[in-house]
C-alpha positions, -999 to 999 in steps of 0.1 A, spaced: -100 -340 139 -68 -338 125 -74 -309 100 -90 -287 134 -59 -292 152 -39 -287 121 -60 -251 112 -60 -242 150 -23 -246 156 -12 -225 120 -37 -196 128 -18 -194 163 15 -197 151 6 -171 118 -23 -148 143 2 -118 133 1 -125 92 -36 -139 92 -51 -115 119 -54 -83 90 -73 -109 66 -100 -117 89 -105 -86 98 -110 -73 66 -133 -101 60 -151 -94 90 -154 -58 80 -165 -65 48 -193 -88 56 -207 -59 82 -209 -32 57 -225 -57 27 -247 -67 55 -260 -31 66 -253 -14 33 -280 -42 19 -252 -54 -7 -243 -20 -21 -206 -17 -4 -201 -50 -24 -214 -34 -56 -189 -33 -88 -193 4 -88 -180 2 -49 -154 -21 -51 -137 -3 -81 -140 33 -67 -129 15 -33 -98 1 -51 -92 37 -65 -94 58 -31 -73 31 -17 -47 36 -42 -23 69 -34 -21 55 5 -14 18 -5 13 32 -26 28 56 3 19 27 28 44 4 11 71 31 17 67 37 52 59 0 60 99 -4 51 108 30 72 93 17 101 109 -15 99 139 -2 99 129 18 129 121 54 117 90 74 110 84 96 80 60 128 86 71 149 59 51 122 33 16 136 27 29 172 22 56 155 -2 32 140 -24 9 170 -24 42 188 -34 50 167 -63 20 163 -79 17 201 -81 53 199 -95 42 178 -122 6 203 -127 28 229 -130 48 209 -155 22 201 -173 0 230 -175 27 260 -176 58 245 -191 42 224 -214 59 194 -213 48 160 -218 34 135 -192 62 111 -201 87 135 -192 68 156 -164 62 124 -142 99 107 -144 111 142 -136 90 140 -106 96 110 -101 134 116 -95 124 148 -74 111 124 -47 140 102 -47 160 131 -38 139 146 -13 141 113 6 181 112 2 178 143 18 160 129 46 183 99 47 212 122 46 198 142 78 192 112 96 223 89 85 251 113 85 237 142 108 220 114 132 191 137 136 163 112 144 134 109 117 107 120 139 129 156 139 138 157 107 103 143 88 82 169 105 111 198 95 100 183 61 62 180 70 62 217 76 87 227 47 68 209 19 33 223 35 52 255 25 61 246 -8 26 237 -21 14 264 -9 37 289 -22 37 276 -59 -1 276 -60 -8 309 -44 -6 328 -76 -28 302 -94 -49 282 -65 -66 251 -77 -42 242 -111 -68 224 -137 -47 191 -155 -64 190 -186 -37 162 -197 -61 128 -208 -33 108 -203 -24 123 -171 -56 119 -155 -65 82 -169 -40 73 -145 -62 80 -118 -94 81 -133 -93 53 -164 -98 17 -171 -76 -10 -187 -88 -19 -220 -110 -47 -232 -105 -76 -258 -129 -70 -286 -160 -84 -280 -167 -120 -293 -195 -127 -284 -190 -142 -248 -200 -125 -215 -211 -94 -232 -211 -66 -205 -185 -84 -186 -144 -67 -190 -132 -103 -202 -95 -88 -202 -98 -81 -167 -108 -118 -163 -83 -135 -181 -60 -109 -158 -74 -129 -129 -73 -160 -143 -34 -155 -152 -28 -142 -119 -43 -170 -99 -22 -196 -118 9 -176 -113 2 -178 -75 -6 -214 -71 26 -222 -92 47 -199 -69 33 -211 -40 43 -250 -49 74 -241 -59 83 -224 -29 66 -253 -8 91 -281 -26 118 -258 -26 113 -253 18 110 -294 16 144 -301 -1 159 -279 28 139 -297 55 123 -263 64 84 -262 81 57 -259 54 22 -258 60 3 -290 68 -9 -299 34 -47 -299 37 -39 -265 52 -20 -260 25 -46 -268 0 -72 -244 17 -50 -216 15 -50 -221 -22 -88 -227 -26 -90 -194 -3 -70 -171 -14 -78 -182 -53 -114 -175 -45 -106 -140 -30 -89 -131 -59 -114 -146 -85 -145 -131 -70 -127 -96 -70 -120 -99 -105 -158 -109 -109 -171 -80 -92 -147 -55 -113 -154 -71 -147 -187 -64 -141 -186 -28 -137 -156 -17 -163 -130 -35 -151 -95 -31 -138 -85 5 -131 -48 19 -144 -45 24 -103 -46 -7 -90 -26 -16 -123 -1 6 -105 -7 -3 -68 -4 -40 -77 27 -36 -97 42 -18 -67 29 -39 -42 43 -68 -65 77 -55 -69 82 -45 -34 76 -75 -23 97 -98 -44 125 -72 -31 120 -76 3 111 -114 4 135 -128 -24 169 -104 -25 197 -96 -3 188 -66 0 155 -73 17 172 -97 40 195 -67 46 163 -44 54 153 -69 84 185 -72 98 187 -39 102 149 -36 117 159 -65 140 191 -53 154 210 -26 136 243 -30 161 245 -67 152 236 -58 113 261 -34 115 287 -60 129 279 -86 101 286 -63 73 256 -47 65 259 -9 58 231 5 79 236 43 64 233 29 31 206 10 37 189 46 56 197 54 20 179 35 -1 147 31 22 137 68 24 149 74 -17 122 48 -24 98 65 4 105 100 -16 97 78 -48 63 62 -33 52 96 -23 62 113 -58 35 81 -74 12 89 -45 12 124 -55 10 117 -93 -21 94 -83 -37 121 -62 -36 148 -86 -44 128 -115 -78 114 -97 -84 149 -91 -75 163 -128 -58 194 -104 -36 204 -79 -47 214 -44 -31 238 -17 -45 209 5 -32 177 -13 -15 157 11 -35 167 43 -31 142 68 -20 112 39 11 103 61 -8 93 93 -35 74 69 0 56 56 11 49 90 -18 38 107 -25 15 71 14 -1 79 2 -10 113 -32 -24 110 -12 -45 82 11 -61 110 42 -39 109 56 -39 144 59 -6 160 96 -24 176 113 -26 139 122 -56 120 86 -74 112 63 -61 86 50 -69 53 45 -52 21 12 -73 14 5 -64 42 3 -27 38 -22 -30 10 -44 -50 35 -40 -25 61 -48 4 32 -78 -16 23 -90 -21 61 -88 17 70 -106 22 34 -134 1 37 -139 13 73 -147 47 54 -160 36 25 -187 14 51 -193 42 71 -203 67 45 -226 46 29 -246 42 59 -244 79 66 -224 76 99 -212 114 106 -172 125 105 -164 124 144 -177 89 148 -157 75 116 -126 94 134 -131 74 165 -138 44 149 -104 44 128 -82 55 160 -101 23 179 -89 1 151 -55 21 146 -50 15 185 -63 -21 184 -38 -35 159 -13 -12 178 -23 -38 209 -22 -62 192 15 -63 182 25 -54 215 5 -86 232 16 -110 204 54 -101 209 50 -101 246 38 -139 242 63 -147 221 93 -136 241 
């Protein structure tokens, strides 16, 4: 049948983009299965989409550094850093949340020039200078916290970010118990896509690039359109959309309209692909060092904000271990270890996979050493993974 071979050849040519979706389907499916439907509870999903949300956001970030061909260590610490930064703010110097958090903010922005600067102008690789960071920002939060330990937020605006809901239409009437504004948010947002998506298919046709086949076209629609509308289901029914996946989305959003429709994305692949030859064509590869780790100190600033405020506090131990959840999220979401191929959807997949892996697990009471193993054989499988699929395609 033509729409087999049509569905067989795409997933072959798209295993490395499509791969992360069915596995988080698959994983999915597993835990509703032996969790008798209660991983695919409202009350799940939401508080699913809430845990995933400070490593999505610093998962983005380094999805871009490793493109590019660096690592970045010194994130987890960072963001545990600023978002005592902006408790202390808050709490001891009394100033407002819409000051304390774009003062943070800009804090991370500068701690990743920094790290650009060491790397760039000092050429002291990444690895090198990211774990001088790792161990100097596990410093910092512990040195303005020992006086006070655990600092209590007791800002309500602060802490709706990480704890609160969007709010709902008055009610009418209509689906009572059901957040209707978080359905019409669906709604809106599954038009938007299958607009963008025809657009971008007749604009690829008037150029005589390769588009999908269209019945495989179509089903990606139906697909992804019924992803995205049973996921708004399943949070309308419990309160709705969070203010963190507000944020996560918006990020995830503009990240990827910057990488996939500027200059300066196509500037961020060439230097991923081959910085010599970027380097040759024009493209400044220190400034482009530049701008990737400001935005990774910028991602971990919102990571730490979004940490803190789910907590209502600052830890001595926010930010354990948060950068090797962000790197092994970026590589279960299909960034290649060899630089130059990643996505930022893709991240939020890979966040969502290594997520729901814990999420599954505690729910059916699997202990902490298995659920360690279990991640690193997924971590190492999509690790594989990339390395067979660009063997077979060299």
């Amino acid at each position: 049948m033509p729409f087999i071979k049509n569905a067989r050849r795409v997933l072959q040519q798209n295993i490395r983009e499509y791969g992360m979706y069915i596995a988080l389907f698959v994983i999915m499916a597993i835990f509703t299965i032996t969790t008798d439907g209660i991983f695919i509870s409202s009350r799940n999903i939401s508080n699913l989409l809430n845990q995933t949300g400070y490593i999505a956001v610093l998962a983005v970030g380094m999805t871009l550094v490793i493109v590019i061909r660096h690592i970045d260590l010194s994130v987890g610490f960072l963001a545990g850093f600023l978002g005592a930064v902006a408790a202390i703010a808050m709490v001891f110097w009394h100033w407002p949340v819409y000051v304390a958090i774009p003062f943070v903010l800009a804090l991370g922005v500068l701690a990743g020039l920094i790290t650009a600067f060491l790397v760039a102008q000092m050429n002291i690789p990444a690895f090198v200078a990211t774990l001088a960071g790792w161990l100097i920002y596990r410093g910092a939060i512990l040195l303005v916290t020992e006086s006070t330990g655990t600092i209590i937020i007791p800002d309500a605006a602060f802490n709706a970010i990480g704890n609160g809901f969007i709010p709902d239409i008055p009610d009418i009437g209509i689906l009572p118990g059901v957040h209707k504004l978080t359905l019409i948010l669906g709604l809106s947002g599954i038009i938007l896509f299958i607009i963008n998506e025809i657009n971008d298919r007749r604009k690829k046709q008037a150029y005589n690039f390769e588009v999908l086949p269209l019945d495989i076209f179509i089903l990606k629609l139906v697909l992804v359109s019924a992803l995205v509308g049973g996921i708004t289901w399943v949070l309308a029914g419990y309160q709705g959309l969070s203010w963190t996946a507000v944020v996560v989305l918006i990020v995830v959003l503009v990240y990827d309209f910057i990488t996939s429709k500027t200059v300066l994305g196509r500037h961020i692949y060439a230097v991923g692909g081959n910085p010599e030859a970027a380097e040759l064509s024009g493209i400044s590869v220190k400034r482009i060092t530049y701008v990737v780790f400001g935005s990774m100190g910028m991602l971990s600033a919102l990571s730490g904000i979004l940490f803190a405020s789910r907590l209502q506090s600052a830890t001595t131990t926010a930010g354990t271990l948060f950068e090797l959840d962000a790197i092994a999220a970026a590589f279960v979401g299909g960034v290649s270890a060899a630089g130059g191929v990643g996505k930022v959807m893709g991240s939020l997949i890979g966040a969502l996979v290594m997520l729901s892996l814990t999420s599954g697990m505690n729910l059916m009471g699997i202990g902490i050493a298995p659920q360690y193993l279990v991640r690193g054989a997924v971590l190492a499988a999509a690790v594989i993974f990339d390395v067979a699929t660009r063997s077979r395609g060299k």
